[in-house]
C-alpha positions as CSV (number, residue, x, y, z in Angstrom):
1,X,377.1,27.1,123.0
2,X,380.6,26.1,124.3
3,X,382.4,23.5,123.1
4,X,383.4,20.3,125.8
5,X,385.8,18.4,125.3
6,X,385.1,14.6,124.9
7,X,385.7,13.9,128.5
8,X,382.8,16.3,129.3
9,X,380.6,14.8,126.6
10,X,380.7,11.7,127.9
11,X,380.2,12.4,131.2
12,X,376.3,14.3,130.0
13,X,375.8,10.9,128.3
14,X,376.7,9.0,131.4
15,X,372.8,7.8,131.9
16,X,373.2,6.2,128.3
17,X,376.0,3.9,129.6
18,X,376.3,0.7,128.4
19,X,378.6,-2.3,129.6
20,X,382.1,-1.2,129.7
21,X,383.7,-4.0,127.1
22,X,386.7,-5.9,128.7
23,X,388.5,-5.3,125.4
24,X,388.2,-3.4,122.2
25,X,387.2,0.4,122.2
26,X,387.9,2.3,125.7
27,X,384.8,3.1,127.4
28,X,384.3,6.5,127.2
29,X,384.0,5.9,122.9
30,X,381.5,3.4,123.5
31,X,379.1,5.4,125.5
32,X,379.7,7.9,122.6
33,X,378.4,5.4,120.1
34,X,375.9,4.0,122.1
35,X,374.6,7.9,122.1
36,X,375.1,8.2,118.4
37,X,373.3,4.9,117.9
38,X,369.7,6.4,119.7
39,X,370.0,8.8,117.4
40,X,370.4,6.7,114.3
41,X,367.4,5.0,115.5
42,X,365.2,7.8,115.7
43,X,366.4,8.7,112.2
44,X,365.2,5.6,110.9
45,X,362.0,5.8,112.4
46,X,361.3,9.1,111.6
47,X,362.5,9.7,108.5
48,X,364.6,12.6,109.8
49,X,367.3,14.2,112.3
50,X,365.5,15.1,115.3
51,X,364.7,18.8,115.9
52,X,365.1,21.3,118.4
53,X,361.3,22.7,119.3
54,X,359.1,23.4,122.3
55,X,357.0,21.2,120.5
56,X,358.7,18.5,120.0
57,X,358.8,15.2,122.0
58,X,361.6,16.0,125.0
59,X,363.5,12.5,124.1
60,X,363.8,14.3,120.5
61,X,365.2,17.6,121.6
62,X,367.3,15.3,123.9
63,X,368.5,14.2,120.6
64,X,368.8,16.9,118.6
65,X,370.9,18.8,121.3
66,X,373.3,15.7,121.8
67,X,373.9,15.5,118.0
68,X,374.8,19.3,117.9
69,X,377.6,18.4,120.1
70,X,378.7,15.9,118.5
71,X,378.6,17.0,114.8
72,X,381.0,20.1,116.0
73,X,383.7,18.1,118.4
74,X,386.4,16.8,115.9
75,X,387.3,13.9,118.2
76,X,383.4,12.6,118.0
77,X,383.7,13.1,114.1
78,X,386.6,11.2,113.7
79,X,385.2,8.3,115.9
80,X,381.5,8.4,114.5
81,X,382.0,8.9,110.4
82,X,383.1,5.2,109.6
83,X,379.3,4.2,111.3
84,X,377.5,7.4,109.3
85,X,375.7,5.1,107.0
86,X,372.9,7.7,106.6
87,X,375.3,10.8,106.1
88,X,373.7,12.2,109.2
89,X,377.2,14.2,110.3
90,X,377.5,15.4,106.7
91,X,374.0,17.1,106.5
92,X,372.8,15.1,103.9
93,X,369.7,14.2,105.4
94,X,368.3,18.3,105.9
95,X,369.5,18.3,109.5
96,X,368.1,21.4,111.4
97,X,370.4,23.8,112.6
98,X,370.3,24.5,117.0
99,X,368.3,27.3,117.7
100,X,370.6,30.5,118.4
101,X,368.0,31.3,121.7
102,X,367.4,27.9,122.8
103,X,368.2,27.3,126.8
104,X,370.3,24.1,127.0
105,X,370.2,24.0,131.0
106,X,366.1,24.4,130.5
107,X,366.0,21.2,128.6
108,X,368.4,19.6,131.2
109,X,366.4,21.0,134.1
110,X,363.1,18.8,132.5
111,X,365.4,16.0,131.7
112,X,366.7,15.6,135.6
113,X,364.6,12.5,136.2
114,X,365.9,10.6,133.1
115,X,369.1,9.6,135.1
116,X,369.7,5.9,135.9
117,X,366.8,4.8,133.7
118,X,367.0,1.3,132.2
119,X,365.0,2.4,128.9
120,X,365.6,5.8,127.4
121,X,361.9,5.6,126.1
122,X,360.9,5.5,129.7
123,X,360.3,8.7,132.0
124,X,361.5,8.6,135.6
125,X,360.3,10.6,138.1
126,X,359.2,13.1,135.1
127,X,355.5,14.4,135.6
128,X,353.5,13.3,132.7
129,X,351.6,16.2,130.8
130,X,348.4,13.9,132.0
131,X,349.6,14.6,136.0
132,X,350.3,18.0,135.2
133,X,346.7,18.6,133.6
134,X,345.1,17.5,136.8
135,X,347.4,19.3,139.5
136,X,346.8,22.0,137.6
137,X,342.6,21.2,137.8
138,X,342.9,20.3,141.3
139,X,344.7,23.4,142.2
140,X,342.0,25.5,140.3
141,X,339.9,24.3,143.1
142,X,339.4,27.8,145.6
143,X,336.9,28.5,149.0
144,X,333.7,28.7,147.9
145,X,332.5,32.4,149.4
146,X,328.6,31.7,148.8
147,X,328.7,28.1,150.0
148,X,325.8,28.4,152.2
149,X,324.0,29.0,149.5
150,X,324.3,25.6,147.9
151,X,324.5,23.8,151.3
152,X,320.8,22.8,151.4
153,X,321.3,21.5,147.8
154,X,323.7,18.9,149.5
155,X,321.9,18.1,152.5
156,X,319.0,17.7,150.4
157,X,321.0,15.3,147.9
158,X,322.4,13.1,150.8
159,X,318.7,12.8,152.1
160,X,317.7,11.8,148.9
161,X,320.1,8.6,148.8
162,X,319.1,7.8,151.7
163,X,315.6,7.1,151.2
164,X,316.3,6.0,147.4
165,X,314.4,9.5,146.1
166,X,318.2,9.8,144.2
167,X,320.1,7.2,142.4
168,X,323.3,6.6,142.4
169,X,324.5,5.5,138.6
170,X,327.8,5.1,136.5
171,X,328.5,7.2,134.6
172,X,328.4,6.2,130.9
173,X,330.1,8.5,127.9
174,X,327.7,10.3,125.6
175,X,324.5,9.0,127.5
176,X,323.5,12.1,128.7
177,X,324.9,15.6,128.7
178,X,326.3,17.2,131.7
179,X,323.9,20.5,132.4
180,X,323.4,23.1,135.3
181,X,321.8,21.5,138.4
182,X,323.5,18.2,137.8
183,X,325.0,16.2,140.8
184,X,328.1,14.1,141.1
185,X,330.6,12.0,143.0
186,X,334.1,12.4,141.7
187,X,337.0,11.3,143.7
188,X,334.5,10.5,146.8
189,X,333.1,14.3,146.9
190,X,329.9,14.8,145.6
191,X,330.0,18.1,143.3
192,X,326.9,20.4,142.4
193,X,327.0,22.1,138.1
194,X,325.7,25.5,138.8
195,X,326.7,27.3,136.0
196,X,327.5,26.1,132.4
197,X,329.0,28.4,130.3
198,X,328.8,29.6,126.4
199,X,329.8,27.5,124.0
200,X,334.2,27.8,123.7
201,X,335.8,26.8,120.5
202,X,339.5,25.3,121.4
203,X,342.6,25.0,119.6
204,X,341.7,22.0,118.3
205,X,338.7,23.0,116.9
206,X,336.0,21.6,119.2
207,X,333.6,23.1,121.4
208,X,334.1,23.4,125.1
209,X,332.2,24.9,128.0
210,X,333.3,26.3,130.9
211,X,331.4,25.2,134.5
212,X,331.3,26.4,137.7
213,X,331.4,23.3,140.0
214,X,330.3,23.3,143.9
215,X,332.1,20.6,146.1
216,X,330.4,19.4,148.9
217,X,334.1,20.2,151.0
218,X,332.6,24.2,150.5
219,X,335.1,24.7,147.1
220,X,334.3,25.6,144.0
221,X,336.7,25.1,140.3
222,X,336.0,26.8,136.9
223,X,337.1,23.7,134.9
224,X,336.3,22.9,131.0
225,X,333.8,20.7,130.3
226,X,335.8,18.3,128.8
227,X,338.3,18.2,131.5
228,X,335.5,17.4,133.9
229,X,334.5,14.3,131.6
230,X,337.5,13.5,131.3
231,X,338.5,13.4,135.2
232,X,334.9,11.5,135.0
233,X,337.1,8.8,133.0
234,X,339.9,8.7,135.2
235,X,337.8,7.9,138.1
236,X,335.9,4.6,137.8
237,X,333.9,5.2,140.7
238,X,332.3,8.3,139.5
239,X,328.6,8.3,139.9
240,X,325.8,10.2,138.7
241,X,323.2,11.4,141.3
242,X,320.1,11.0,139.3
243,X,317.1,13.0,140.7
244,X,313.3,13.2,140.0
245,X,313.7,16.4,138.3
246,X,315.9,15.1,135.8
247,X,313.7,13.2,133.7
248,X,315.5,9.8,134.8
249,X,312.7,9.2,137.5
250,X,308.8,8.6,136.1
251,X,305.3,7.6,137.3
252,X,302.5,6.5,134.7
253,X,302.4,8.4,131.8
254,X,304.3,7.8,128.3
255,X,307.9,6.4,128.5
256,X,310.9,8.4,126.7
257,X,312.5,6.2,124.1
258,X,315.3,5.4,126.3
259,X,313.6,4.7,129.7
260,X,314.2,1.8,131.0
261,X,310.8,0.5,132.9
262,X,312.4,-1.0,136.0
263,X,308.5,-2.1,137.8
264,X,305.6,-0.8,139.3
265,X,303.7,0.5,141.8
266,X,300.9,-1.2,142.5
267,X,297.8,-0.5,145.7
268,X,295.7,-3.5,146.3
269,X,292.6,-3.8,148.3
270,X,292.0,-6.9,150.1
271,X,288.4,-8.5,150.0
272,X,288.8,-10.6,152.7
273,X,285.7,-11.6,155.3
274,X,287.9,-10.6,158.2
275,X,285.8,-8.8,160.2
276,X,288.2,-5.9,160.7
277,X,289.5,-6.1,157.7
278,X,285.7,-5.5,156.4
279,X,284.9,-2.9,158.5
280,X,288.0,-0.9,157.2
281,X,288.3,-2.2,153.8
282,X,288.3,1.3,152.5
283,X,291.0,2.2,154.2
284,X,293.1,-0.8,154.3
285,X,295.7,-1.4,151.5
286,X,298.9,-3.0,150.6
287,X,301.5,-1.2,148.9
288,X,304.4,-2.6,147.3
289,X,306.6,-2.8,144.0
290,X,307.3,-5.3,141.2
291,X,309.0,-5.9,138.5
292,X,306.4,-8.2,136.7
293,X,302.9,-7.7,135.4
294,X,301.0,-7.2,138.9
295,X,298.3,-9.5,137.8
296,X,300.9,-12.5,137.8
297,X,302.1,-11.4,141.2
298,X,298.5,-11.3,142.6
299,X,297.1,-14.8,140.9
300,X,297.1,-17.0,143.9
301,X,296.5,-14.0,146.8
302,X,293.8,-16.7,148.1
303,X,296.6,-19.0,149.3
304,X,299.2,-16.4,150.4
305,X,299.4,-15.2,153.5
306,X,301.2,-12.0,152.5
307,X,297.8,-11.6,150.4
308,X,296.1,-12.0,153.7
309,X,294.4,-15.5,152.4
310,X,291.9,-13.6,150.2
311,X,291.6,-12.2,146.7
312,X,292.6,-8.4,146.5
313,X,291.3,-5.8,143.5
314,X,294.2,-3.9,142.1
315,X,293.1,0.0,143.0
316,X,296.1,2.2,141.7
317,X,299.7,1.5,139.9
318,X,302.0,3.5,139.3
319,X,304.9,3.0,136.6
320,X,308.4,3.2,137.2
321,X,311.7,3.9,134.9
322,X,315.0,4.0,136.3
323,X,314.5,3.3,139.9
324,X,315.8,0.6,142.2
325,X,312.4,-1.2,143.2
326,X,313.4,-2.4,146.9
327,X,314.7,1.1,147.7
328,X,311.2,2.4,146.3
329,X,309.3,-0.1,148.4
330,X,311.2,0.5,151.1
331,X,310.4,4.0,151.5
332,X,306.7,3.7,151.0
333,X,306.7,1.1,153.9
334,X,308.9,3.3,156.1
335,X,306.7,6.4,155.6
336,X,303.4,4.7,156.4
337,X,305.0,2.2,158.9
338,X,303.4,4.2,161.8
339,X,300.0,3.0,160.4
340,X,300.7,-0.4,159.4
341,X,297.9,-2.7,159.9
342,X,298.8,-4.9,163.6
343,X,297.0,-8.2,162.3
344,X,297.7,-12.0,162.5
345,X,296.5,-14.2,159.7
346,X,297.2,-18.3,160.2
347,X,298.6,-19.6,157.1
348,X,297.6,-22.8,155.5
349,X,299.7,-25.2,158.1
350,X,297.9,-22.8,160.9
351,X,300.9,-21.0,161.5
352,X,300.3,-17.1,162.6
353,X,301.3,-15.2,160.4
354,X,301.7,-10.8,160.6
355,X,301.5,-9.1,156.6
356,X,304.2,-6.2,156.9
357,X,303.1,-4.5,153.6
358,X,299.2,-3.6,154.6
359,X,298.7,0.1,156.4
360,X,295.6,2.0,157.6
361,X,296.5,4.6,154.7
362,X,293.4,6.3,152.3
363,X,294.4,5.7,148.8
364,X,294.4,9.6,147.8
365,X,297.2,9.8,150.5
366,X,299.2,7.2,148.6
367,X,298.7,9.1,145.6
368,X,299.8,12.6,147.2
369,X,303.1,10.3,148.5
370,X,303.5,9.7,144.8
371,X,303.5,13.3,143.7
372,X,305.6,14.4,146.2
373,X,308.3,11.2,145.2
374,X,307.9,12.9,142.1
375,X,308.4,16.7,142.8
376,X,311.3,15.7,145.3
377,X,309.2,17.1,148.4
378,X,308.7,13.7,150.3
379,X,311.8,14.3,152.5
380,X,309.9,17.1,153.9
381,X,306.9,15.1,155.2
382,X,305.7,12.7,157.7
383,X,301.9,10.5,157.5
384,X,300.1,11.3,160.5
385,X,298.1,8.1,161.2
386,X,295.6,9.8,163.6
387,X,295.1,12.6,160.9
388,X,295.1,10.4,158.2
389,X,297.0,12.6,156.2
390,X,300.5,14.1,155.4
391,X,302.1,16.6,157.1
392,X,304.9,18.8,157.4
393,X,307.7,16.8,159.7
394,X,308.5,20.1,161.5
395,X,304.8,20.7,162.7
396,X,304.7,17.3,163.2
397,X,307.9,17.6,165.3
398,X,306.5,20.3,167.2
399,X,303.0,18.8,167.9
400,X,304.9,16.0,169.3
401,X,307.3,18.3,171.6
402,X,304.3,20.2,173.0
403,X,302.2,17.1,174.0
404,X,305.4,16.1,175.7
405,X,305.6,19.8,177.3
């Protein structure tokens, strides 16, 4: 290491500046004790000189090469001794000697965005280890060559939100693991979990996993899975695409522990003395969702139109945890709509009146519709009215185009 003269000295410490005092000490001595002064500081917080070390704070090996130049220039001696009231110049205090190897213009090289700033404890245009962490995880990201593989998985996913079959939830830490066939949105790109790796112990004794992560944009990343919950926390718009085969979605049966019922299902028969509606009371039924004991929302059907001024026998429920109820209802209405039932009812001031949630539907095709909400395969089909059934929305598509042909 060479040995500058003050003049050079103080021009490396120039950043550290402070005021230059109209009289008193000449300017060039002040910066020098303004630079001796950060050190002192650190000493007293610490407990210690600071050290030279890749793993030491940079601020601190900024230190500890700054007081290696000054402990060796006599001049800086001279002027810093009478204010050495920890015996810092004189070694008292264990002072580590420089490393022999280390690179001087490499620590200056990491320190070039420290100029001009106002506070020596803040970094200026200095990338934080935390920005470096996740260039480095978004550069990990490469072309996915089997994309087409997963593609259906996405075009699936984005039906599913559409028609409320998949949920879109916030993510919440330690609620539930992240696993293989998992989908997310992070950063507004929904991202498939294909592969999750063997368990990975890390320096710092934990376990880690590696994934292999699909983007929607056809790339693919290898990230940790801690780095993925952790860009998860960094994003608070991240979702969880919740899907019927991931235990979040149920009908009937016994609840997990930590379902949350959100309503029911629930198929009503009307037994009103409408003559249509008694000649086709088999097959006509109302279909909708609630988040109350149906029996409460049924009580005065007599005196609702919706109800179709009559009393109605509950025929089939269905539970449901975890789903958004109006989405649900929504899509049972929209894949029966071609059958609803076309009939006017006067309500009690004599004003017509048309029921929106009654359809020409059998009830074992409203339980199929169920099974296939619950298996994922709904997106796939279409209710044929004139069949009475439901079928696959490509034949259906087809029959359609030939009658038209």
């Amino acid at each position: 290491m060479s040995d500058p003269d003050l003049d050079e000295l103080a021009a490396e410490l120039s950043e550290f500046a402070v005021p230059e005092a109209k009289g008193g000490r000449p300017p060039r001595e002040e910066r020098v004790i303004a630079g001796f002064e950060e050190i002192q500081r650190f000493v007293e917080k610490h407990g210690r000189a600071p050290q030279h070390g890749e793993d030491r704070d940079i601020f601190e090996r900024l230190y500890a090469v700054r007081f290696d130049r000054l402990r060796v220039l006599p001049d800086c001696r001279a002027l810093l001794e009478p204010l050495d009231h920890q015996g810092l110049l004189a070694g008292t205090l264990g002072v580590a000697e420089p490393l022999a190897t280390y690179n001087v213009d490499q620590l200056a090289a990491e320190l070039g965005g420290v100029a001009n700033a106002d506070d020596i404890t803040v970094l200026r245009h200095v990338r934080t280890s935390a920005d470096k962490r996740a260039a480095e995880e978004i550069a990990d990201r490469k072309p996915c060559e089997d994309f087409e593989t997963f593609r259906p998985l996405f075009e699936r996913v984005a039906a599913d939100l559409k028609t409320g079959l998949r949920q879109s939830q916030p993510i919440e830490a330690g609620r539930r693991a992240i696993e293989a066939g998992d989908f997310f949105v992070l950063d507004g790109i929904t991202l498939y979990v294909a592969e999750v790796g063997e368990p990975l112990k890390t320096t710092a004794g934990e376990v880690d996993r590696r994934l292999r992560l699909i983007f929607a944009n056809g790339t693919e990343s290898n990230l940790l899975l801690r780095s993925l919950q952790r860009a998860f926390y960094n994003d608070p718009a991240a979702r969880r695409l919740v899907s019927p085969e991931s235990g979040q979605m149920s009908f009937g049966g016994e609840f997990e522990a930590d379902d949350v019922e959100s309503g029911t299902i629930y198929v009503l028969r009307s037994l009103s003395d409408h003559p249509y509606v008694a000649q086709h009371r088999d097959l006509i039924h109302k279909i909708g969702v609630t988040g109350s004991k149906v029996e409460t929302r049924i009580a005065d059907a007599e005196h609702d139109a919706t109800y179709l001024l009559a009393k109605v026998e509950v025929v089939a429920t269905y539970k449901l945890a975890g789903i958004n109820r109006s989405r649900m209802e929504n899509l049972f209405h929209r894949l029966f709509a071609p059958a609803r039932l076309d009939i006017a009812i006067n309500d009690r001031f004599g004003h017509p009146v048309q029921p929106q949630e009654w359809f020409l539907v059998p009830l074992f095709v409203v339980d199929e519709a169920v099974e296939r909400i619950k298996d994922g395969t709904i997106t796939n089909y279409v209710y044929d009215p004139k069949a009475a059934r439901l079928v696959k929305a490509v034949s259906a598509s087809r029959t359609k185009n030939e009658k038209a042909g």
